[in-house]
C-alpha positions in Angstrom: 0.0 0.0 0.0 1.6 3.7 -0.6 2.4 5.8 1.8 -0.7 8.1 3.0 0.8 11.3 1.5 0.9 9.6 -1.5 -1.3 10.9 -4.5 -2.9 7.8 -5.2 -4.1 8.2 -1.2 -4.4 11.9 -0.2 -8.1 13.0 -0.3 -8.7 16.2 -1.8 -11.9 18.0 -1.4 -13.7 19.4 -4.6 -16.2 22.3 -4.5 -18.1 23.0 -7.5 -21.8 25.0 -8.2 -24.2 23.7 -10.2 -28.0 24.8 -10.9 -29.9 22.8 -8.0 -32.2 20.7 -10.0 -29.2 19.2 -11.7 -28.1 18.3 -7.9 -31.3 16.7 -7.1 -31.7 15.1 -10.1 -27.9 13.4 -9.5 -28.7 13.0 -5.9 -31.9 11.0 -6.6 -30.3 9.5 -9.2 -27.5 7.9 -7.1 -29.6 6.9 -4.1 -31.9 5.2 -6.6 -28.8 3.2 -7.7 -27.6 2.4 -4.1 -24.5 4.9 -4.6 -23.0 7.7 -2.6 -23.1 11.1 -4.8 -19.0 10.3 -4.6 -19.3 7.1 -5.8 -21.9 7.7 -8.1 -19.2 10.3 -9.8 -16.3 8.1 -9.6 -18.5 5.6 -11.1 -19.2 8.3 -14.4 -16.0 9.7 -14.7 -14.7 6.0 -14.9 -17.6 5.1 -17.4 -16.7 8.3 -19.3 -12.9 7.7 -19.5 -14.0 3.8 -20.8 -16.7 5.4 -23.5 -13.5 7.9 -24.9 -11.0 5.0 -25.0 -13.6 2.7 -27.4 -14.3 6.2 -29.3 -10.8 6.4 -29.6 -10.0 3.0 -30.8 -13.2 3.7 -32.8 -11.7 6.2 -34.9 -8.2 5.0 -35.1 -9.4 1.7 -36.4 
């Protein structure tokens, strides 16, 4: 396991705005799925990174 100063282990906060039916809708949206709103976005930036890399490949191809 990495040392807990490491990148890969340091928790960073993030603060962001965002119009608040686009919250609820997200919050809803993860507690219908069982998810944290963290996980929930870890879970969509993963799925988004996955999508660009077959989009990628896609085009390359």
């Amino acid at each position: 396991m990495p040392p807990k100063d490491s990148d890969n282990n340091r928790q960073i906060g993030m603060t962001f705005n965002m119009p608040a039916h686009w919250h609820r809708s997200f919050k809803a949206y993860a507690a219908q799925s069982g998810l944290s709103m963290r996980d929930f976005l870890f879970l969509c930036f993963e799925t988004q990174k996955s999508v660009d890399q077959i989009n990628s490949q896609r085009r390359n191809s």
